[in-house]
C-alpha positions in Angstrom: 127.3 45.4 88.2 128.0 42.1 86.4 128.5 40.7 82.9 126.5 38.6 81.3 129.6 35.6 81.2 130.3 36.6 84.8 126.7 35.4 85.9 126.8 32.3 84.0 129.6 31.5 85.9 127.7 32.3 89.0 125.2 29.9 88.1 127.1 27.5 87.3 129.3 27.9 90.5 125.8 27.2 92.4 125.5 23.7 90.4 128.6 22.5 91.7 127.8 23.3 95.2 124.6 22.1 95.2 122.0 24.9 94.1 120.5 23.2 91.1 119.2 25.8 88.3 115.8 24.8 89.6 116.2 26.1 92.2 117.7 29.3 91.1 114.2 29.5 88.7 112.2 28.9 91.8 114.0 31.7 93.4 113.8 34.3 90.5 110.1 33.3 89.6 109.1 34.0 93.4 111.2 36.9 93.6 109.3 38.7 90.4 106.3 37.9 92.0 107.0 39.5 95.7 108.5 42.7 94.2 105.3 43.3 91.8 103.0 42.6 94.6 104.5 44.6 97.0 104.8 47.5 94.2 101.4 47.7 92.8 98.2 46.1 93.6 97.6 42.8 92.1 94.2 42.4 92.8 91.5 42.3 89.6 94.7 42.9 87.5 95.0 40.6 84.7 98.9 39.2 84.4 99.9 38.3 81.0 103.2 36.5 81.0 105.5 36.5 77.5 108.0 33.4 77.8 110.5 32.3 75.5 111.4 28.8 76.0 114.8 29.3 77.9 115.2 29.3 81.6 113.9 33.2 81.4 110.9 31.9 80.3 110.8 29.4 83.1 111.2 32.2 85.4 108.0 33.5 84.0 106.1 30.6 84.6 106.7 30.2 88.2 106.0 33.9 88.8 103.1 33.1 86.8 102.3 29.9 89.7 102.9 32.6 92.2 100.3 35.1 90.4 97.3 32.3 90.0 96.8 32.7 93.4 95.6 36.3 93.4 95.2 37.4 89.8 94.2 36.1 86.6 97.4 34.6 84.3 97.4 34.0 81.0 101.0 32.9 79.4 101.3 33.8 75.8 104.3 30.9 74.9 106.0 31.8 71.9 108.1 28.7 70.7 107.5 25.2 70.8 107.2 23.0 73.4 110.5 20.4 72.3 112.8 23.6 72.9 112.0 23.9 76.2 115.2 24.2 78.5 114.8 21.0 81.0 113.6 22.9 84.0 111.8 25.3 82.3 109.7 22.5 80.4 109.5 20.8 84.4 107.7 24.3 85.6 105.4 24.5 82.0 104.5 21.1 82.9 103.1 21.9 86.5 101.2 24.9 85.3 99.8 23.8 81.9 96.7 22.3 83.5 95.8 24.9 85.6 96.6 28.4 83.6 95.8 29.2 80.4 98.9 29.0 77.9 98.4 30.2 74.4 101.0 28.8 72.0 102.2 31.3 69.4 104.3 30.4 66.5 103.0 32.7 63.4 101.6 36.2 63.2 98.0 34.1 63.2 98.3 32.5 66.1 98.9 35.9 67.5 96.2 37.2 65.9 93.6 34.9 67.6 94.3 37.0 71.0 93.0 39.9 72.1 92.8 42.0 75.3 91.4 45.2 76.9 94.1 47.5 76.6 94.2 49.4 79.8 95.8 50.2 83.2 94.1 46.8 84.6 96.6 44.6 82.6 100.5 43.7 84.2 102.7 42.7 81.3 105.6 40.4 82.3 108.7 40.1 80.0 110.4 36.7 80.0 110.7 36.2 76.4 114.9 36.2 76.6 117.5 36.4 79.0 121.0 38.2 79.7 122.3 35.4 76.2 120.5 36.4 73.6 123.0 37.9 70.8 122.4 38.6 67.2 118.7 39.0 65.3 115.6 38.4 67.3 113.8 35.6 65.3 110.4 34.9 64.7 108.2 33.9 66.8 109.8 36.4 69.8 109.9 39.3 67.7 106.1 39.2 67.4 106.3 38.6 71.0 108.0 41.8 71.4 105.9 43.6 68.9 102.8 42.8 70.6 104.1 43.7 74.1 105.0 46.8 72.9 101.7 47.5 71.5 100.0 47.0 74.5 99.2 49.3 77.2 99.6 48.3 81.1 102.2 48.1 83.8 105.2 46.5 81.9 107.8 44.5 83.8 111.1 42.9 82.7 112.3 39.4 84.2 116.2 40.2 84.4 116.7 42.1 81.1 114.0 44.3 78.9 114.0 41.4 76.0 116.5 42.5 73.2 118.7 44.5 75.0 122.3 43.0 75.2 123.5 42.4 78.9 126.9 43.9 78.8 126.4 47.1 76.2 122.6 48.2 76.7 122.8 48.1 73.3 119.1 47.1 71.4 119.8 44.6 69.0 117.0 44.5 66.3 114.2 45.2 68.7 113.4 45.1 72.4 110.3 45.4 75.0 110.4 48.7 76.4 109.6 48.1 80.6 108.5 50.4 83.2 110.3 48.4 85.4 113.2 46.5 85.6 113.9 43.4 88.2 117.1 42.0 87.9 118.5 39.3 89.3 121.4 39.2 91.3 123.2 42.2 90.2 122.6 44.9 87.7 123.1 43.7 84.1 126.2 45.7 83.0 124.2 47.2 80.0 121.3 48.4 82.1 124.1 50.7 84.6 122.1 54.1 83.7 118.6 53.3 84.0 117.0 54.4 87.2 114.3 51.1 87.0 116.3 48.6 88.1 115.3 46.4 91.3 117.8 43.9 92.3 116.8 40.5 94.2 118.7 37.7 95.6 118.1 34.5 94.3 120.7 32.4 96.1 124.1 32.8 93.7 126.9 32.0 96.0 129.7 33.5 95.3 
């Protein structure tokens, strides 16, 4: 198991020999996409990707790269594009042109999308990562809201968005996830759930 401050210091452990965090999201956004494809079958399945704009959300967007190549993506963004980490903003950039991003800052803008709900849809959590304390704020609480509306294979980059790392506690609200792919470790919070997959991303450490 590992704390949320222990894998921060993991990553940043990597920086300084050499691994840069683009790299890491390269690592995680490929790894998503191999475990989901080798678990269920991808083909005529429509992925929809939730990103926030930290570097969870940048892990989204390479697995959504990853999915392009067999599946229809959309990426539902909720945020804006100037609070973009820096390498999650390089990996919207590549995709932009080539998969459909809907931008969602108010309730309207989520209004304005609509799918089939059914069995035929992947749902990919990458709203927030193992940092996220305190009240979820708009626009990722409709996020959540909606994700949790839907029906369809539901899968969490890292951590189920609003569950605290360390405690498994929910803070105001949180995307419920059949499973759970976590990165390098089990999340500390997460020790008692039996839907965990961990994958390497290259932490030295």
């Amino acid at each position: 198991m590992i704390t949320a401050q222990e894998m921060m210091e993991l990553e940043h452990n990597a920086v300084q020999n050499g691994i840069p965090i683009s790299q890491l999201m390269e690592n995680a956004g490929r790894k998503v996409f191999d475990v989901i494809e080798e678990k269920y079958d991808i083909r005529d399945k429509h992925v929809i990707v939730f990103a926030g704009h930290g570097n969870n959300g940048g892990d989204g967007f390479v697995a959504a790269r990853h999915f392009a190549k067999e599946s229809f993506v959309t990426i539902l963004f909720f945020g804006w594009e100037e609070n973009l980490t820096e390498e999650a903003r390089e990996n919207y950039n590549t995709i932009k042109d080539t998969i459909p991003i809907i931008a969602i800052t108010t309730q309207e803008d989520l209004e304005t999308f609509r799918i089939q709900n059914n069995l035929n849809v992947i749902l990919i959590d990458a709203l927030l990562g193992t940092g996220v304390q305190g009240t979820i704020r708009e626009p990722v609480s409709y996020g959540i809201d909606y994700f949790n509306s839907l029906s369809g294979i539901k899968v969490a980059v890292d951590i189920p968005s609003g569950l605290d790392a360390d405690t498994g506690e929910m803070l105001n609200k949180y995307c419920g996830a059949d499973l759970i792919i976590c990165f390098h470790d089990v999340k500390k919070g997460l020790e008692n759930l039996d839907n965990v997959i961990v994958v390497d991303i290259g932490l030295i450490y």
